[in-house]
C-alpha positions as CSV (number, residue, x, y, z in Angstrom):
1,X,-6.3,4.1,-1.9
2,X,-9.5,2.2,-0.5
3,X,-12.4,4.0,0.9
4,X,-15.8,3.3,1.9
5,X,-18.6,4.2,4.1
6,X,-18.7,2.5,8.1
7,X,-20.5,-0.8,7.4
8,X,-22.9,-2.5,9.9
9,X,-21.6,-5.5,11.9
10,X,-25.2,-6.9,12.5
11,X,-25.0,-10.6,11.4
12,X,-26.5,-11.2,8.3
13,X,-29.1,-14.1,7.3
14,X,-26.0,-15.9,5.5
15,X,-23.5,-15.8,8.5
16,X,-26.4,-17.0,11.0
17,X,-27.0,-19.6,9.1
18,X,-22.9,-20.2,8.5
19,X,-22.0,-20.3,12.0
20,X,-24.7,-22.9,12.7
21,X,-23.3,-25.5,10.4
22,X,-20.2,-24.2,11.6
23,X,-20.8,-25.3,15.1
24,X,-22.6,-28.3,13.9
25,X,-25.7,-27.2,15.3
26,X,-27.7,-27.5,11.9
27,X,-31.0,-29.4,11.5
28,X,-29.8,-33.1,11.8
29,X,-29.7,-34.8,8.5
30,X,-30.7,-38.3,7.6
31,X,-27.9,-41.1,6.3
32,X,-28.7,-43.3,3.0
33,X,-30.1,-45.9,5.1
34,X,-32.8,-43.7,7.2
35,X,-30.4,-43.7,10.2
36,X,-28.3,-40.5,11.5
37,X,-25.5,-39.2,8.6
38,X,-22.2,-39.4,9.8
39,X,-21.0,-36.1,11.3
40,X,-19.0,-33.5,9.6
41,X,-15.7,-32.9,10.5
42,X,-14.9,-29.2,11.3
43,X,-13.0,-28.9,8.2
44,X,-16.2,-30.1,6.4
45,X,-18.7,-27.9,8.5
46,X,-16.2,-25.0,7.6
47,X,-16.3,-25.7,4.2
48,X,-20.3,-26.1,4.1
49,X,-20.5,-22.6,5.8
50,X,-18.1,-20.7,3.2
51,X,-20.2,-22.3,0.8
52,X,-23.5,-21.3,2.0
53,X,-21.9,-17.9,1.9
54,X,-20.8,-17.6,-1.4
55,X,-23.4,-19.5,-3.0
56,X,-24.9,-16.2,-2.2
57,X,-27.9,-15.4,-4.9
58,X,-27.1,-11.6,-5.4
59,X,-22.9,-13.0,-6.0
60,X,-24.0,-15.1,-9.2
61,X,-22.9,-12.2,-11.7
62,X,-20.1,-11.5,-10.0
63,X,-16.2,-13.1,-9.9
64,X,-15.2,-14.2,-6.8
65,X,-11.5,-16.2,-5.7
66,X,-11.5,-17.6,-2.4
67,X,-8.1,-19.2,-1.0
68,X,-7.5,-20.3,3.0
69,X,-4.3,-22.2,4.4
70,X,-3.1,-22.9,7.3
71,X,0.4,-23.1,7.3
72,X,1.9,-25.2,10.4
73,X,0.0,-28.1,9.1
74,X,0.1,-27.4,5.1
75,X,-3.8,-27.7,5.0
76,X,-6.0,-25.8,2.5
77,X,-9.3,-24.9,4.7
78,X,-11.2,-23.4,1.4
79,X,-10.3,-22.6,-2.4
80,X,-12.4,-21.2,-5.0
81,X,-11.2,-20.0,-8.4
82,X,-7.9,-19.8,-6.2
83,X,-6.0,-19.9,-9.7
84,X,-7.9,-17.4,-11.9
85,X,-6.7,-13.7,-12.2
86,X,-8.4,-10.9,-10.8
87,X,-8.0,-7.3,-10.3
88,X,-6.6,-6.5,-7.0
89,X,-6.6,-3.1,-6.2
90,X,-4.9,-2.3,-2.8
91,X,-4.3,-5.8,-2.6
92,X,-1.3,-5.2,-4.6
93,X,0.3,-3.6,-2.0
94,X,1.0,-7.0,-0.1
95,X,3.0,-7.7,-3.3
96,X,4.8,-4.6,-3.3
97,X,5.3,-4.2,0.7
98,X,6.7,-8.0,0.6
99,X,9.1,-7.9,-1.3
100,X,10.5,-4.5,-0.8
101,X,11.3,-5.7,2.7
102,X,12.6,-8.8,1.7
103,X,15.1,-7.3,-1.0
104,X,15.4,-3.5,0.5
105,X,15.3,-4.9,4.3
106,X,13.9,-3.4,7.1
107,X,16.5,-0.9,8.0
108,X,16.4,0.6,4.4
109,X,16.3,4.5,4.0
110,X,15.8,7.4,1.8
111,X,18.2,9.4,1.2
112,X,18.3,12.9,0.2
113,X,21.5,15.2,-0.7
114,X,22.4,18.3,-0.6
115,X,25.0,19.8,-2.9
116,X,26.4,23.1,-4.1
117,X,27.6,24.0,-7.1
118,X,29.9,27.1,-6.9
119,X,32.3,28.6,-3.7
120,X,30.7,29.5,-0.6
121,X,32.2,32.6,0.8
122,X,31.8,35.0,4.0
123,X,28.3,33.4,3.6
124,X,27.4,33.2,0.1
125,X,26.9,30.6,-2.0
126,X,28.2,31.9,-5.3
127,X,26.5,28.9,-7.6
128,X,23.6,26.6,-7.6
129,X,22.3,24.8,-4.7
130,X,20.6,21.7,-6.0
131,X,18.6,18.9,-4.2
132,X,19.5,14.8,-5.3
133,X,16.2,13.5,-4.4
134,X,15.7,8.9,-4.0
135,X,12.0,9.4,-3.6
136,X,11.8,9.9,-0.2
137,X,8.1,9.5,0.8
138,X,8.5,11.1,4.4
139,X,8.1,14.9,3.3
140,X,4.8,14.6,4.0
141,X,2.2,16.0,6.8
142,X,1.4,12.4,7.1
143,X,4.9,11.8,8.4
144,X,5.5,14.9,9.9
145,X,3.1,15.2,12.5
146,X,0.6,17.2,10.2
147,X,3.4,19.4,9.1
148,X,5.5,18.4,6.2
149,X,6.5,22.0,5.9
150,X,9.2,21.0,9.4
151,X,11.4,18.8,7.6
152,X,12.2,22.1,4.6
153,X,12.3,23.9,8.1
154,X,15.3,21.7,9.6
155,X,17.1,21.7,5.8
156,X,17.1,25.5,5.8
157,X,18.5,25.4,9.3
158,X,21.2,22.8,8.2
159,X,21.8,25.5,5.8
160,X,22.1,28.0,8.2
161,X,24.1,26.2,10.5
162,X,27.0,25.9,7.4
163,X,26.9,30.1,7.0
164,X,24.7,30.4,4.1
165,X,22.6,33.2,3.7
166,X,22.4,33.7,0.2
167,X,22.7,31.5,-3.0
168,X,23.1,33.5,-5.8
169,X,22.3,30.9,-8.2
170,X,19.5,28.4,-8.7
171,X,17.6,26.1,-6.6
172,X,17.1,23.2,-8.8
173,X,16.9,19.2,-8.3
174,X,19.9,17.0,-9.7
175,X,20.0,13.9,-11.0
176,X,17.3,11.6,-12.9
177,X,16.5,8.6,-9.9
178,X,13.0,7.7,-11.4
179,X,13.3,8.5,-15.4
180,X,9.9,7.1,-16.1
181,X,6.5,9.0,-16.5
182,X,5.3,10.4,-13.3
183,X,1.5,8.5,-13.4
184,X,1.4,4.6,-13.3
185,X,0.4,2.3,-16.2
186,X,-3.7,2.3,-16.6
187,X,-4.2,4.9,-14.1
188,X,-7.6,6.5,-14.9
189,X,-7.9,9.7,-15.9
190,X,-10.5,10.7,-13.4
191,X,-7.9,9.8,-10.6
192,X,-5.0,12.3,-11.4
193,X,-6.9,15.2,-10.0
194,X,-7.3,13.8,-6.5
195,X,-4.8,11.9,-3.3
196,X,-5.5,8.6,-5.1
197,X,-3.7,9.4,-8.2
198,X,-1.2,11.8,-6.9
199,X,2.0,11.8,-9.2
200,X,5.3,10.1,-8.3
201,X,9.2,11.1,-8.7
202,X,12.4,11.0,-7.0
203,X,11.5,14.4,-5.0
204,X,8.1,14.3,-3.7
205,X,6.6,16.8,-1.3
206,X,3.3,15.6,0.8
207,X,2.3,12.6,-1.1
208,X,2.5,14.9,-4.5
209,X,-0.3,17.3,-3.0
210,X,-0.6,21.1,-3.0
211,X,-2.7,24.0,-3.1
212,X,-4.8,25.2,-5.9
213,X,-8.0,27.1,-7.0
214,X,-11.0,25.8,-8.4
215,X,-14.0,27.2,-9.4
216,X,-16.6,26.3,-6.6
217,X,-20.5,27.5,-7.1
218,X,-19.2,30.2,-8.8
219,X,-16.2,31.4,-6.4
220,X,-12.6,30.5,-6.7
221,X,-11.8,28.7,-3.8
222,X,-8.4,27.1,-2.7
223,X,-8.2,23.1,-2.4
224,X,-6.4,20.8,-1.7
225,X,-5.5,18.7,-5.5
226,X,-2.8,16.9,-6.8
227,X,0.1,18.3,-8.3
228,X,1.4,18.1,-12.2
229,X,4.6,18.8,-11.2
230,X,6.0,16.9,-8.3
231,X,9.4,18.0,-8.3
232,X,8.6,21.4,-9.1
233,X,6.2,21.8,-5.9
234,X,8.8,20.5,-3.4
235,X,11.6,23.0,-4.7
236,X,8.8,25.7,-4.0
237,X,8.1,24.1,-0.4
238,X,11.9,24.4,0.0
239,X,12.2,28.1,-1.5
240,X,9.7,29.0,1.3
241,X,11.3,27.1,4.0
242,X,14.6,28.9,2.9
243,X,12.8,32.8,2.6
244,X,11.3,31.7,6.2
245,X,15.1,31.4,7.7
246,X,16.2,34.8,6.0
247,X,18.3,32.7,3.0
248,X,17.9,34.3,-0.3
249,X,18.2,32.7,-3.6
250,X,18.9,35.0,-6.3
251,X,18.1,32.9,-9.2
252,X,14.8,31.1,-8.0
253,X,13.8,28.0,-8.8
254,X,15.2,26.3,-12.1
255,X,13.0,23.4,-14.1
256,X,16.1,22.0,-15.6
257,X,18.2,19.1,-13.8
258,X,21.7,19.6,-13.0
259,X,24.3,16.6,-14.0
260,X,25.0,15.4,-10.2
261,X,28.3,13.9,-10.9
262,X,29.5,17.2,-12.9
263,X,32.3,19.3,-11.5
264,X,32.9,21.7,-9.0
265,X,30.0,19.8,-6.6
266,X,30.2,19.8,-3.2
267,X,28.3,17.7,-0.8
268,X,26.8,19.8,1.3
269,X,24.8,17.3,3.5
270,X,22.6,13.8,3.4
271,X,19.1,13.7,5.2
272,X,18.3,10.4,5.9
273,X,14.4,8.6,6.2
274,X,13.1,6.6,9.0
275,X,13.8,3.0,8.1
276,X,11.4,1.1,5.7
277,X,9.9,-0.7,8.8
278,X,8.9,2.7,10.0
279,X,7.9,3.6,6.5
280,X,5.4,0.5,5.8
281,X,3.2,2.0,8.7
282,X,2.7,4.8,6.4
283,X,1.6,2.9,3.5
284,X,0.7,-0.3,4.0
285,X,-2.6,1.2,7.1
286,X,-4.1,4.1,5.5
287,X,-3.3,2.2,1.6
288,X,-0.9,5.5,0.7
289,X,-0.1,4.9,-3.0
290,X,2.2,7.2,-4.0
291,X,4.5,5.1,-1.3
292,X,3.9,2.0,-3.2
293,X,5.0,3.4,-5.9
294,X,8.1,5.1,-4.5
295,X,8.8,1.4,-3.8
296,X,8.2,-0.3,-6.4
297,X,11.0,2.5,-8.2
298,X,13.3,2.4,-5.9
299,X,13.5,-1.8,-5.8
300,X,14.4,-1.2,-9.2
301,X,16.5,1.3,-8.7
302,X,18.4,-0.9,-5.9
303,X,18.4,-4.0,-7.8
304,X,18.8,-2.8,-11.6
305,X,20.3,0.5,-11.4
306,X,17.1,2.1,-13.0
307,X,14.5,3.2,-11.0
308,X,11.6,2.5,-13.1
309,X,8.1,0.9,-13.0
310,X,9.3,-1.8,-15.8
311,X,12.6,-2.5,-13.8
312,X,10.5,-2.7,-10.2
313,X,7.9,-5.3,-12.1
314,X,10.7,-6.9,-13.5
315,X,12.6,-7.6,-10.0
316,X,8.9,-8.2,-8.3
317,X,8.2,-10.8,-11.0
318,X,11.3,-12.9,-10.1
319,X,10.8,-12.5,-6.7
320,X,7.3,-14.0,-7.2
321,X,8.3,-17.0,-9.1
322,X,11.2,-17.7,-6.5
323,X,8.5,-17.5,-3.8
324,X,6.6,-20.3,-5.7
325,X,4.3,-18.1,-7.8
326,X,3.1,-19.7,-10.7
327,X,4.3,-17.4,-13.7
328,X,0.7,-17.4,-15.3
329,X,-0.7,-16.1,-11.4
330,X,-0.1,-12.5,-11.7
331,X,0.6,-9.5,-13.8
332,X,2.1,-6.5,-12.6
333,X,2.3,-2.8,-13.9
334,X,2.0,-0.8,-10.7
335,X,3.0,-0.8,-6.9
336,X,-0.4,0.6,-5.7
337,X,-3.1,-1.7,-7.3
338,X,-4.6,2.0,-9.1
339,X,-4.0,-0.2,-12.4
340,X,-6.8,-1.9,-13.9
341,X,-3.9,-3.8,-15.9
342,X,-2.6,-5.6,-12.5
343,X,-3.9,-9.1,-11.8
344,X,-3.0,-11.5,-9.0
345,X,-4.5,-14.6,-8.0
346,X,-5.5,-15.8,-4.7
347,X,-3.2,-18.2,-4.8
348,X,0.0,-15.8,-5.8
349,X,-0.8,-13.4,-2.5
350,X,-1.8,-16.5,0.0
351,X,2.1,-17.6,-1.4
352,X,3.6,-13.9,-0.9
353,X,1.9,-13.4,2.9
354,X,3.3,-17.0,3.5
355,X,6.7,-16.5,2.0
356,X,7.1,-13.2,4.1
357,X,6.0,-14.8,7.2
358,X,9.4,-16.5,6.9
359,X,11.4,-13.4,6.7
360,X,13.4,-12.4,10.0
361,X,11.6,-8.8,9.6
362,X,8.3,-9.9,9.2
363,X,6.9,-8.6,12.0
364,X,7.3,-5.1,10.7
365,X,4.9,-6.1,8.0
366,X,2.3,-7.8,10.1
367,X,2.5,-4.3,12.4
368,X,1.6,-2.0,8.9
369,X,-1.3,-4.1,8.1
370,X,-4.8,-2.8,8.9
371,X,-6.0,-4.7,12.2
372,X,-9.9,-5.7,12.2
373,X,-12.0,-3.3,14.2
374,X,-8.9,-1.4,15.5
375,X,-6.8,0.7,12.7
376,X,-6.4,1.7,9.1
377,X,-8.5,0.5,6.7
378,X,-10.5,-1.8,8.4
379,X,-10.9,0.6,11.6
380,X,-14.4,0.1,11.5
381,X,-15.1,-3.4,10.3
382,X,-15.5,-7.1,12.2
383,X,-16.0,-5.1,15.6
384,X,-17.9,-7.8,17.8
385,X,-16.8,-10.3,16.0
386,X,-13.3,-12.9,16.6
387,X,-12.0,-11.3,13.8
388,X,-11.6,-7.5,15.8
389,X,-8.1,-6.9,16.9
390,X,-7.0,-9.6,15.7
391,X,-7.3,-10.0,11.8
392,X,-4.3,-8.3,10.4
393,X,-5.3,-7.8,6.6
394,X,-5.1,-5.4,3.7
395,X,-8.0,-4.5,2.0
396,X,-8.5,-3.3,-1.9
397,X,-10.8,-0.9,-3.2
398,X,-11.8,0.2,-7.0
399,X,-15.0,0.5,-9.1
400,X,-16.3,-3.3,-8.9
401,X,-13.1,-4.5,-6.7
402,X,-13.7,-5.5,-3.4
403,X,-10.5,-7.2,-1.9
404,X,-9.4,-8.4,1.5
405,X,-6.5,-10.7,2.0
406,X,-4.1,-11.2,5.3
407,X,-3.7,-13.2,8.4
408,X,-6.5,-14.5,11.3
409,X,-5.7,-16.3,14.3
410,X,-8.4,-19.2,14.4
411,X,-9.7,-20.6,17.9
412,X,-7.3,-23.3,17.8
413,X,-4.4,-20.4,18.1
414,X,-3.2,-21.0,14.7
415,X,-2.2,-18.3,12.4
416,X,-4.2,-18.4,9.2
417,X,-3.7,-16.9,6.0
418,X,-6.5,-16.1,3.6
419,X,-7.2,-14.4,0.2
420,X,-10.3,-13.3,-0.8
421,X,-11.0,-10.8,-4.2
422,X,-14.5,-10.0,-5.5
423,X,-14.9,-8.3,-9.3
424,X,-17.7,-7.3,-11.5
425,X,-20.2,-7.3,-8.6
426,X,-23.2,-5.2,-9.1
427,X,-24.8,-5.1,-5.6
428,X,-24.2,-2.3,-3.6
429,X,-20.7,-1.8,-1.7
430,X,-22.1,-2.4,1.6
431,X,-23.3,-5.7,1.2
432,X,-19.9,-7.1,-0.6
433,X,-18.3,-5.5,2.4
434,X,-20.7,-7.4,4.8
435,X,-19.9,-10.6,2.9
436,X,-15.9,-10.2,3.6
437,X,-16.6,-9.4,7.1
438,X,-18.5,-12.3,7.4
439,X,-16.4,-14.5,5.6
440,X,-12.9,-13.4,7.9
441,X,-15.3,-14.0,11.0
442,X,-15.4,-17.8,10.0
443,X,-11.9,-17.8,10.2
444,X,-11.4,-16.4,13.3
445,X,-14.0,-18.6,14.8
446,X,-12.5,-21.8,12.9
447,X,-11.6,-24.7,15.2
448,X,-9.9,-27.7,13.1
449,X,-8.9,-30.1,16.4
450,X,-11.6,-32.0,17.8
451,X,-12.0,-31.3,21.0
């Protein structure tokens, strides 16, 4: 997830002196033969303004890749280390967002089923009822209006509607959807106590959150933390939702996993998801991670038949190549970005936002992305500035990762699409953030026809 303190919009030193070259009003320079120097095109004034930018003293120690395209006229505006690898954090989430709407498709949803295991008579269940669980990520007070506890609610009342008051067996889950571990590759430890690096499997309840006590200067207080055992905590949400509506379940909640295709199974009911274009709201605005990695399973899943991490990275990296990646331009081991083992270069997400620009559903990915000044993730950056409801970009946060790549509309009324991902910095957050904002503002002021 990215995260950060409000930053300042008051134009810095660098961008003052950027947007004068920019609009050729710099000190007139002198040609080789004492006359005028020719004058700059706006390319070239562009260029000499991102460059007085990143030429930026306090950036020297730090890794920065630059890449800016427009791509109705197949020009490159500005590249720097466009080709090199860098950490992406949130930024991986284009990747992942991409290409599970281009492979899943926009109207794509989550299903979950509902089956018994035993007769039902005169309004008993005389068996198991057990829960088949895809990883739907919409069981969530994020999705729920602040309530993820309604959509148990309306399952228990499906119940009810089909005479059951009682199940004398167990509640348990069925089926094995996502057989991997339930924590990405490289995820710190430090991040599995907290929203960031919640858990993931094929039944998750509120973005694998829960309850819990913690010893707070000196009291035990209840907080919210992340939950060791996802599937565990939404049977217990459901057991609730169940007790709430007066149906009783004699045997509680099992930790085992009932064979879904055995015998004497009844499908009870489906509960379908909103649709993926719905979904990528969710996760692409406020940078939701356990939904990126819900997706990168479940294209897997849909593609391979196993809905793991190696089998979503394994359909991702062929989708990247036949997008025109270059196959030494990334590495992928998560959905989210958490990783410190994912790299992508510049180059690699300027092809993927291009490549999805193409897609008939695209606009259901621009829509999900942060917009400058406005929503999401950038809410409170570029206000005052071209850039503010109009940059449409995804931003990347972890310790030394600063990342912000997407689309701009430039005064000409061309779309543009940028990268831009900043390691191993040692200045303070604010002013990396300042430099980004700086740096999209160029590109929304950018004007390549002479006029």
């Amino acid at each position: 997830m990215t995260s950060g303190r409000a930053i300042r919009n008051r134009p810095t030193p660098g961008i003052i002196a950027a947007l004068l070259l920019l609009a050729g009003c710099a000190p007139a320079t002198q040609g080789a033969g004492g006359g005028p120097a020719p004058s700059l095109s706006p390319r070239q004034r562009f260029r000499h303004s991102m460059d007085s930018l990143v030429s930026d003293p306090r950036f020297r120690n730090s890794h920065i890749g630059i890449l800016a395209v427009n791509p109705r006229t197949g020009d490159t505006l500005y590249s720097r280390n466009a080709g090199e690898l860098f950490m992406p954090a949130s930024n991986m989430k284009i990747v992942t967002g991409s290409v599970a709407l281009a492979l899943l498709g926009p109207d794509y949803r989550f299903r979950t089923t509902f089956v018994s295991r035993g007769a039902i008579s005169d309004s008993v269940l005389d068996g198991d009822l057990i829960v088949i669980g895809r990883g739907d990520p919409t069981v969530s007070n994020r999705a729920q209006q602040g309530d993820a506890r309604s959509w148990m609610r309306r399952v228990a009342d499906s119940l009810a509607a089909r005479g059951i008051k009682r199940v004398n067996g167990s509640l348990m889950r069925g089926g094995n959807a996502f057989p991997d571990g339930i924590y990405g590759y490289g995820w710190e430890w430090d991040d599995l106590s907290g929203d960031s690096g919640a858990p993931v499997d094929e039944l998750l309840y509120d973005e694998g959150m829960t309850k819990g006590y913690r010893l707070i200067a000196g009291r035990d207080s209840l907080v919210d933390m992340a939950t060791r055992t996802p599937a565990r905590t939404y049977l217990e949400a459901l057991a609730a939702a169940l007790t709430e509506r007066g149906i009783l379940v004699g045997a509680g909640i099992s930790d085992s996993a009932a064979d879904a295709a055995a015998p004497r199974t009844d499908t009870l009911f489906v509960v379908c998801s909103p649709p993926l274009r719905e979904i990528l709201r969710l996760f692409e605005k406020p940078s939701q991670n356990q939904i990126a990695e819900i997706l990168l399973h479940t294209i897997g899943l849909e593609r391979t038949g196993v809905g793991s991490a190696d089998s979503g990275s394994a359909v991702v990296t062929r989708q990247l190549l036949a997008w025109g990646a270059e196959h030494d331009g990334f590495v992928v081991y998560d959905g989210s970005g958490l990783s410190r083992h994912d790299l992508l270069s510049p180059e690699t997400i300027v092809r993927t936002l291009v490549a999805i620009q193409r897609d008939t559903a695209f606009s259901g990915f621009y829509d999900a992305l942060p917009v400058a000044g406005v929503d999401g993730t950038l809410r409170s950056r570029m206000k005052s500035t071209l850039a503010e409801g109009n940059m449409h970009a995804k931003t990347g946060t972890l310790e030394f990762v600063r990342s912000l790549s997407g689309y701009v509309t430039d005064a000409d009324g061309d779309r543009l699409v940028f990268s831009l991902l900043h390691n191993h910095f040692t200045v303070p957050v604010d002013s990396v953030s300042r430099f980004q904002n700086d740096i999209g503002a160029l590109l929304a002021g950018y004007r390549g026809r002479r006029r």
